[in-house]
C-alpha angles and dihedrals in degrees: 000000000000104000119223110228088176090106094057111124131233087256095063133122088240122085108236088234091061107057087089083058091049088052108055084046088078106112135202128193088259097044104083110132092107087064102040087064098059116125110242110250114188113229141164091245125090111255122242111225117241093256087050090055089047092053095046100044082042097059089034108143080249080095099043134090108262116252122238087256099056091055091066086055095050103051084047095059101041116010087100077068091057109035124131084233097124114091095203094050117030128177150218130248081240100054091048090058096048092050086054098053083068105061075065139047108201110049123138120134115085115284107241106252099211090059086039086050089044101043104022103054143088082303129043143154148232120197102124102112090058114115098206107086094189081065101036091050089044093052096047084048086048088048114048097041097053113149118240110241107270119233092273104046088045094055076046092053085051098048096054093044084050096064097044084059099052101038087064092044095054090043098056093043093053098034101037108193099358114124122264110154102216147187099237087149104036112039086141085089089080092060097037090049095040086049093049094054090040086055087043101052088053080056102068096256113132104173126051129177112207116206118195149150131235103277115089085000102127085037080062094040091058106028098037105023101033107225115163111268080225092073099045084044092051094047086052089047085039092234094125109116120236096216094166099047102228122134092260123203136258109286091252089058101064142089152208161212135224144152118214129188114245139160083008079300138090129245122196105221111185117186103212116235102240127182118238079278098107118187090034090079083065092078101041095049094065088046095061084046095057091046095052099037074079085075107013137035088257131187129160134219109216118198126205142178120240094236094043098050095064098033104055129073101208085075092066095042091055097038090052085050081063110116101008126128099251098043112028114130092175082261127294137225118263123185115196109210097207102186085171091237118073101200083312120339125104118144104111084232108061100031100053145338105234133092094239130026091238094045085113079079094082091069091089099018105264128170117239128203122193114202128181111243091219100057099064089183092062089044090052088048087055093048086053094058105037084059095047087051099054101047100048088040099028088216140117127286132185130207124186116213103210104212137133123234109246098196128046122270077287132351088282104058125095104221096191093062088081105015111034097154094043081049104050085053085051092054097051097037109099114231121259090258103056087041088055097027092061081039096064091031095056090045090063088238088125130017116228088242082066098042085054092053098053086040077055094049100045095052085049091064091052100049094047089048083240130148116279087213125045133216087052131143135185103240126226124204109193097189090103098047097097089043116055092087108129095203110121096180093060115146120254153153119250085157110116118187111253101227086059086046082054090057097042095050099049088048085052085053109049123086127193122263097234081056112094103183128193116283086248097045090042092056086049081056100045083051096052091053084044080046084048094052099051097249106109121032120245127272130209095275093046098057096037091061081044091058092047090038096050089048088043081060089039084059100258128135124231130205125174127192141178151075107333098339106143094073090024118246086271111037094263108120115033097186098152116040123209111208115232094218104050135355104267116128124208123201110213099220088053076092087051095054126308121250102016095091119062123184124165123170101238125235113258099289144101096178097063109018090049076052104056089043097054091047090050084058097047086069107035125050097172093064112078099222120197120184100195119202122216096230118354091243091070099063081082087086096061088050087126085057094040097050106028095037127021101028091042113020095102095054094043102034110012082232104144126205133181091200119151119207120198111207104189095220135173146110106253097133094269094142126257091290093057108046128053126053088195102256082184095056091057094041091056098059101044117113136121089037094275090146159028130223121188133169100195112194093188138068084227097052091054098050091053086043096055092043098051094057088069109030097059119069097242121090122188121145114280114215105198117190096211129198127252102186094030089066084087105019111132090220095054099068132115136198132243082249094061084055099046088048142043126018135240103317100216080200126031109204129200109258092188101061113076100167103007122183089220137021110209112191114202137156132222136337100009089059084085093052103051087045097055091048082049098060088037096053094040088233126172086229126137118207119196127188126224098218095174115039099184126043082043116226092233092163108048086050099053093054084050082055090053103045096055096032128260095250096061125106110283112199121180106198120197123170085204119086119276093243081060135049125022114334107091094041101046096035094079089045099048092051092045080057092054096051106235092294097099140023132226120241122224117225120179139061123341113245119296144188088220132051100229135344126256106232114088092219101045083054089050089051097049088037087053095046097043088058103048084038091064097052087057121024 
């Protein structure tokens, strides 16, 4: 009997293009070509004969009536599809099970009503595609013997629905037009967050990091996190005061810190500030969990937008960093507000792929549920067991919050320009609360007197400026108080004694003797003993694990991150030794003291792991933490990170950070994608001192430089342009002495030129160019290094300016183009310096689109030119 699929749905698992190959795939007995064209594959099995295969394929149960035990797995797999989950659009018992007759073509036999009833309704789940049947069969237990909300917890469910209702209302009566992103659609969030902190808490969990966008954030603010409705109604009325004088952000930016009394315990929740950027606070959330999971049980809930979910990338680059070394949290909660419109798109088809907003999920197996907004019970059922899921699997679980968006993208938007059908459903469709409210009201579990009164209550609050929730506490984290000095010229000491260098240096040298290391790795190792005795001066590697080695004594942490990084991009570091005749891995400053260095080699990826980064140090001081790029040229594609976050975080947030970020940088030929780290980038968006940006040309300077960033009591985020061929220069070496003296020199003076007839200031690598044409020229030149671009060393340039006379010849020399590095942003510095009686020369490459070309030859020629250049121009 030849089967019809013209009746399957769009939903189904079948691709519409491909019904006319299913088709024709229809055999008869007679009908055998396709077979006869097989290629012959030799195989231990004994081979069936075409007519055998015919026969077989022919009288498949894909003709028979299904049996009472495949409708179970059926609704399992793909009830979620079929669910009556969507409030615009709801559906009958009947039309689930039709749509479910199409994911198969052979059902017959009536669908049982209780699995329909338990898959198919306002709540449903996808975990299907999870290997792990422990969890899968967990999960459809979990599932399908979910307890309805008793009496009390459902007056409780009202109540907070209630007040995110309100609270909007209130909001767009008092401050008419003015933007607040809310949640008019899916006030069901409040319950279901309020639920999951309330499980957690029972958990054992005492600390959670909430990451969200803009939509529904001041209703979470108020009804999760408790902050007075005074405050948010004093930033709308700009009455809010700016007492640090910063520039501040936009209300529904921020974030905050409370500490609410749950369970008889309190539980710190802190809703991370996040940019317009969406989906980048997602990163850098689980990177302030895992920092504080060091003090508290911490988790985090991570809230996304449907459209944002699947459309941005940063999603995927944080979901893959899942379970790694460097980045695992023990999973965290995301709800997906899927409000079925991003801005203005709506239609399935332009705005993702996927059946469902959250489906990126499956990446790492993780389990979906899909909830209706306007059934807050069934939300409530899904917040139990996505609790109960993370904390025995410590794993991540979704939920997707069904709703519709009121309101336009903000209170200024006309929704029904775009989407006038979707928004005549919206308009006659009654709000969740009236639909509960009347719910609970007709089932006699409260009395209307009593839905008055907490009407009455409610409105109270608002009007007193009070909390919405009680038990609550502003929380104060005094980790930051001894670093929020903004004095970058504080006194330390970098200094280190040299006996104690000695040690250090012989333990960082010393490998154990079950660790066979490569030939290559094993001659870095015989140099650095050579380094620790004194014989052989130390190379950039050597002084950079001094400089971790000798914090991890004063008592700091250290944690290193990034692509390759454990052995260096090139070759440079070795921190951690594979051994060549097994697997076992030995970390060096395991000698030093176990526990207290961290490196990990990062998944592919700048957006999210530059993100992560940037959020553990948000949370931790004490811990020097360095993001290494694998070339410098590739921190462009954490640009979001860079910009909204770490160069303006303070001013906006008051959120402070110590990263460092190491950017690999240098003209050597290697072609545009592997040589600038983009000096001007950075330059650009220096100010308010919220940065620091160094090029170091010595090991020792590395080593001062590493060590002041902890030692002082500011912390603001250090860019270091580090070197790729002056790892193993000769001329770039320093002695145990430089190390055991002196500090970071922001400027690095000529100390052979007494009376020169030109200055030329340059920074990095070049330095060593233009030294080596001076000696060979024989030339009456002084080159002076910038150590330190921003904050600019004013004062140490102008004594070198005095010292050689204002009237002499002032040269600055870059090997980038003059369009980069540092031209356009110290020009102005270094004439200001001169007062007006000179002016400072430029010497390198003209302006270009690109940051370097890509012929060897070509690169030698313009080096060459740029150097010489700057001796006679």
């Amino acid at each position: 009997m030849k089967r019809s699929y013209a009746n399957l749905s769009e939903d189904s698992a079948f691709a519409a293009e491909n019904l006319d190959y299913l088709e024709q795939l229809e055999l008869s007995k007679q009908n055998t070509d396709i077979f006869n064209h097989l290629p012959e594959v030799k195989s231990s099995c004994t081979a069936l004969s075409t007519e055998d295969v015919v026969k077989a394929f022919s009288e498949s149960d894909f003709s028979q009536t299904t049996t009472s035990n495949e409708w179970p797995q059926l609704i399992r797999k793909y009830g979620y599809r079929v669910a009556n989950t969507n409030p615009l659009y709801s559906k009958t018992h009947e039309e689930s099970i039709h749509q479910l007759i199409a994911f198969s073509s052979h059902l017959s036999a009536d669908a049982p009503d209780d699995m329909i009833a338990l898959y198919c309704g306002k709540i449903a789940i996808d975990c299907d595609h999870l290997s792990n049947q422990e969890e899968r069969q967990w999960l459809y237990e979990a599932f399908e013997n979910r307890l309805n909300s008793t009496q009390e917890e459902k007056k409780i469910i009202l109540n907070e629905i209630l007040a995110a209702e309100l609270f909007e209302k209130h909001l767009s009566l008092k401050y008419v037009g003015q933007k607040k992103f809310g949640l008019e659609g899916e006030e069901a969030l409040i319950p279901c967050m309020n639920t999951l902190i309330t499980m957690l808490s029972k958990q054992s969990y005492n600390d959670i990091i909430i990451g969200m966008a803009h939509r529904g954030r001041l209703n979470v603010m108020t009804n999760v996190c408790g902050m007075k409705t005074k405050a948010i109604f004093d930033m709308f009325a700009g009455l809010n005061k700016n007492t640090r004088n910063t520039s501040g952000d936009v209300k529904y930016h921020l974030g905050f810190q409370s500490a609410r009394k749950i369970n008889q315990k309190e539980v710190n929740i802190s809703l991370a500030c996040n940019p317009s950027h969406l989906e980048f606070i997602y990163p850098v959330a689980l990177g302030q969990v895992r920092s504080r999971q060091s003090r508290w049980s911490s988790t985090g809930i991570i809230i996304h937008g449907d459209a944002a979910i699947a459309g941005q990338g940063v999603v995927m680059e944080a979901l893959n960093m899942n379970s790694s070394a460097a980045y695992n949290v023990n999973g965290v909660i995301h709800i997906t507000i899927d409000n079925q419109i991003g801005f203005t798109t709506s239609k399935k088809s332009e705005s993702r792929t996927s059946f469902g907003a959250a489906d990126v999920a499956k990446v790492i197996e993780a389990p979906i549920l899909y909830v209706n907004a306007d059934c807050p019970e069934s939300v409530y059922q899904a917040a139990i067991l996505a609790s109960n899921y993370k904390s025995k699997f410590k794993k991540d679980i979704f939920i997707t919050l069904l709703g519709y968006r009121r309101l336009g993208h903000n209170e200024s938007d006309e929704p029904s320009m775009t989407q006038p059908m979707m928004y005549q459903k919206i308009k006659a469709h009654p709000s969740v609360l009236d639909t509960y409210s009347k719910s609970l009201i007709n089932n006699k579990i409260i009395s209307e007197t009593e839905y008055n009164e907490m009407i009455e209550d409610v409105k109270t609050k608002l009007k007193d400026g009070a909390a919405l929730i009680h038990e609550t506490n502003k929380a104060e984290d005094n980790l930051w108080k001894s670093h929020e000095s903004n004095d970058w010229r504080e006194q330390y000491q970098s200094q280190y004694p040299k006996k104690d260098l000695e040690k250090l240096s012989l333990e960082l040298s010393t490998l154990p003797e079950n660790i066979k290391p490569h030939k290559s790795v094993l001659n870095v190792y015989k140099n650095r003993q050579l380094m620790a005795e004194g014989k052989k001066p130390l190379d950039w590697g050597m002084a950079e694990l001094l400089a971790y080695a000798t914090l991890i004594r004063d008592g700091f942490n250290v944690r290193l991150t990034g692509q390759d990084c454990q052995r260096g991009t090139f070759s440079h570091r070795h921190a951690i030794i594979n051994s060549t005749l097994s697997n076992q891995q030995f970390n060096i400053f395991d000698n030093i003291s176990k526990n207290q260095f961290e490196v990990h080699n990062s998944t592919l990826s700048e957006q999210a792991t530059l993100g992560f980064e940037y959020g553990f140090t948000t949370y931790d001081p004490n811990t020097l933490t360095l993001w290494e790029a694998q070339f410098g040229d590739f921190a462009n594609g954490a640009q979001v990170i860079i910009d909204q976050f770490i160069t303006s975080g303070v001013q906006k947030w008051n959120q402070h950070s110590g990263l460092v970020m190491l950017l690999p940088h240098g003209h050597e030929g290697m072609g545009p994608e592997h040589t600038s780290g983009r000096i001007e980038r950075f330059l650009q968006l220096c100010g308010q001192t919220n940065i620091q940006v160094c090029v170091p040309t010595l090991p020792s300077q590395i080593f001062h430089l590493l060590r002041r960033q902890m030692l002082r009591k500011i912390r603001i985020p250090l860019v270091i342009f580090s070197p790729k061929s002056l790892l193993r220069l000769p001329q770039a070496s320093s002695s145990l002495e430089d190390l055991s003296s002196g500090d970071f020199k922001l400027v690095i003076d000529d100390e052979h030129m007494e009376k020169p007839d030109r200055v030329i200031f340059c920074t990095g690598k070049v330095y060593y160019d233009l030294l080596n044409y001076r000696n060979e020229k024989n030339k009456n030149t002084a080159i002076v290094r910038i150590e330190q671009l921003y904050p600019f060393p004013e004062e140490e340039v102008k004594k070198i300016i005095a010292q050689y006379g204002a009237n002499n010849h002032y040269v600055w020399c870059q090997e980038e183009h003059k369009n980069q590095g540092g031209w356009y942003r110290l020009n102005p510095r270094f004439n200001a310096c001169l007062q007006d009686k000179n002016k400072i020369v430029y010497s390198g490459r003209p302006p270009a689109a690109s940051p370097a070309v890509g012929y060897y030859a070509q690169h030698l020629e313009e080096q060459s030119s740029l150097v010489e250049e700057a001796f006679n121009i």
